[in-house]
C-alpha positions as CSV (number, residue, x, y, z in Angstrom):
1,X,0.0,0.0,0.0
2,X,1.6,3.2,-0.8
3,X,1.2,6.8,0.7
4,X,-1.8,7.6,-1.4
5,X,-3.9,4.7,-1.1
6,X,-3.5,6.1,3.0
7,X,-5.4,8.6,2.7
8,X,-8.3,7.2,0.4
9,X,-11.6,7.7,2.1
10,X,-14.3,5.0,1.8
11,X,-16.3,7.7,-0.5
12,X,-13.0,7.7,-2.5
13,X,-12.6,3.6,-3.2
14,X,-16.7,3.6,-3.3
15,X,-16.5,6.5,-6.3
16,X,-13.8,4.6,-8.1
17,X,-15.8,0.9,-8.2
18,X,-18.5,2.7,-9.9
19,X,-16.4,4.2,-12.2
20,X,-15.0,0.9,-12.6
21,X,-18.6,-0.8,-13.4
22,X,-19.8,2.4,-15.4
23,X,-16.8,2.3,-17.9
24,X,-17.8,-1.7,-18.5
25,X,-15.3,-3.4,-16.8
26,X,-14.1,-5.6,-19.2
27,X,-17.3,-7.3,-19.1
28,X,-18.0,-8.1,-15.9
29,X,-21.3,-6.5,-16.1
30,X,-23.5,-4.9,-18.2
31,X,-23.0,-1.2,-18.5
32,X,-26.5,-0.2,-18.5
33,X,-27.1,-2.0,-15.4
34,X,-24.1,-0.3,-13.6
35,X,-25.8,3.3,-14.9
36,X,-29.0,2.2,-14.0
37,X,-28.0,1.1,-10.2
38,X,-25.7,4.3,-10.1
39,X,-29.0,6.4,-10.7
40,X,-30.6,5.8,-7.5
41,X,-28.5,8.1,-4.8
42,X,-28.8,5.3,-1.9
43,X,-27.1,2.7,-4.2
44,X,-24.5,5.6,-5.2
45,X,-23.6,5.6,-1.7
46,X,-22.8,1.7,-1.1
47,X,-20.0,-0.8,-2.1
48,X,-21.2,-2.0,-5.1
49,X,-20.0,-5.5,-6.8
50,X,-20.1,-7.8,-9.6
51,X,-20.0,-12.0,-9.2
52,X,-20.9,-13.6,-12.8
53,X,-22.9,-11.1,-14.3
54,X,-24.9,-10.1,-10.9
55,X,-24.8,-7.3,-9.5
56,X,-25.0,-6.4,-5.5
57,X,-24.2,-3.8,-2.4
58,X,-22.6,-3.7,0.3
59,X,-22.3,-1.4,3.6
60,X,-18.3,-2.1,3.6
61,X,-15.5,-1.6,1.0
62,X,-13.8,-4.7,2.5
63,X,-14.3,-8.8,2.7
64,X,-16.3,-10.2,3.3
65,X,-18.9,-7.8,2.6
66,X,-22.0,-7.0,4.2
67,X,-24.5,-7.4,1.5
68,X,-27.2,-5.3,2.0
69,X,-31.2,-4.6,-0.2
70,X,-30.6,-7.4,-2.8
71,X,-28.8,-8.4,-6.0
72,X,-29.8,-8.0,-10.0
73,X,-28.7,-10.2,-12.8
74,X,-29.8,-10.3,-16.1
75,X,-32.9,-12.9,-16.9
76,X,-33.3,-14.3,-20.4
77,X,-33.9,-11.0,-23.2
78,X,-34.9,-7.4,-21.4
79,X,-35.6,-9.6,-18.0
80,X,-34.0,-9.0,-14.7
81,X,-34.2,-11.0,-11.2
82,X,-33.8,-9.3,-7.8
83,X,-33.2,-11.5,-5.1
84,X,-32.7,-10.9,-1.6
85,X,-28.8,-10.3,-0.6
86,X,-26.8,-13.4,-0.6
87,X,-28.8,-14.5,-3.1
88,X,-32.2,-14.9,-1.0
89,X,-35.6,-15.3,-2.0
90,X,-36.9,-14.1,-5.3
91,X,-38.2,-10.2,-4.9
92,X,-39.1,-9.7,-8.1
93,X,-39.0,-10.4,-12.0
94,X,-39.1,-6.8,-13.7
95,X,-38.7,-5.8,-17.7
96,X,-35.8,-2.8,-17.1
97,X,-32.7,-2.6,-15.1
98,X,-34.1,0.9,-13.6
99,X,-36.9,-1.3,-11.8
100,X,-35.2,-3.7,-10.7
101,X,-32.4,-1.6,-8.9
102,X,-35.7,0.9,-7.2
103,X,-36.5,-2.6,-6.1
104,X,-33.0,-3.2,-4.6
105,X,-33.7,0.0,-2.8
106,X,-36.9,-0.6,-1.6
107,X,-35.4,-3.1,0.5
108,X,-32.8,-1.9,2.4
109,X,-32.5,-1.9,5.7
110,X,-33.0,1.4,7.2
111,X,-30.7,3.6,8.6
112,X,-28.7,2.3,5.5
113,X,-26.3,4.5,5.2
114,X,-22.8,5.4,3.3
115,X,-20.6,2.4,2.7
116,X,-17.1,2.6,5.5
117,X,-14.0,1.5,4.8
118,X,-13.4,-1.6,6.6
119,X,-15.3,-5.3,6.4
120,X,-18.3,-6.7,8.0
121,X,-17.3,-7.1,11.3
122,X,-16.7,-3.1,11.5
123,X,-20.0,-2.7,11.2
């Protein structure tokens, strides 16, 4: 770790996954999923990550994350599933990436707030 990564802030290493994710990321995920979770402000706010093709949050920038209002991942043409995080129960089966993520939101816990810089057990 050098000087610089120091004084990174968890807003800092939150900002640059998303730029990571918006600019495609060599195809981990979808770039209109990655602009359509990085519309909503609370998701803005949280960790987010990628695991073969789905997208989830976490309160945390570190591992093992503490997943938080769901994950999205693509389902068939135009079709997306949102399941509970960790992969939970099925929330919903929706036709655009923008409804599935305000479904994502819907479902965080409250008090939800800015990701820190740390793991779960921080929390």
């Amino acid at each position: 770790m050098t000087k610089d990564d120091d004084s990174r802030t968890a807003a800092d290493i939150v900002a640059a996954q998303w730029r990571l994710f918006l600019d495609g990321a060599e195809g981990m995920v979808d770039p209109a999923m990655a602009r359509a979770a990085h519309e909503q402000p609370r998701l803005r706010e949280l960790f987010p990550g990628v695991s073969h093709g789905v997208m989830f949050f976490s309160r945390c920038t570190g591992f093992p994350a503490a997943h938080v209002g769901g994950q999205v991942s693509p389902e068939g043409a135009r079709r997306f599933r949102v399941r509970g995080p960790l992969g939970g129960a099925t929330l919903g089966v929706v036709d655009t990436p923008e409804e599935a993520f305000e479904l994502v939101v819907a479902n965080l816990p409250e008090g939800c707030g800015p990701a820190i810089e740390g793991t779960a057990a921080d929390l």
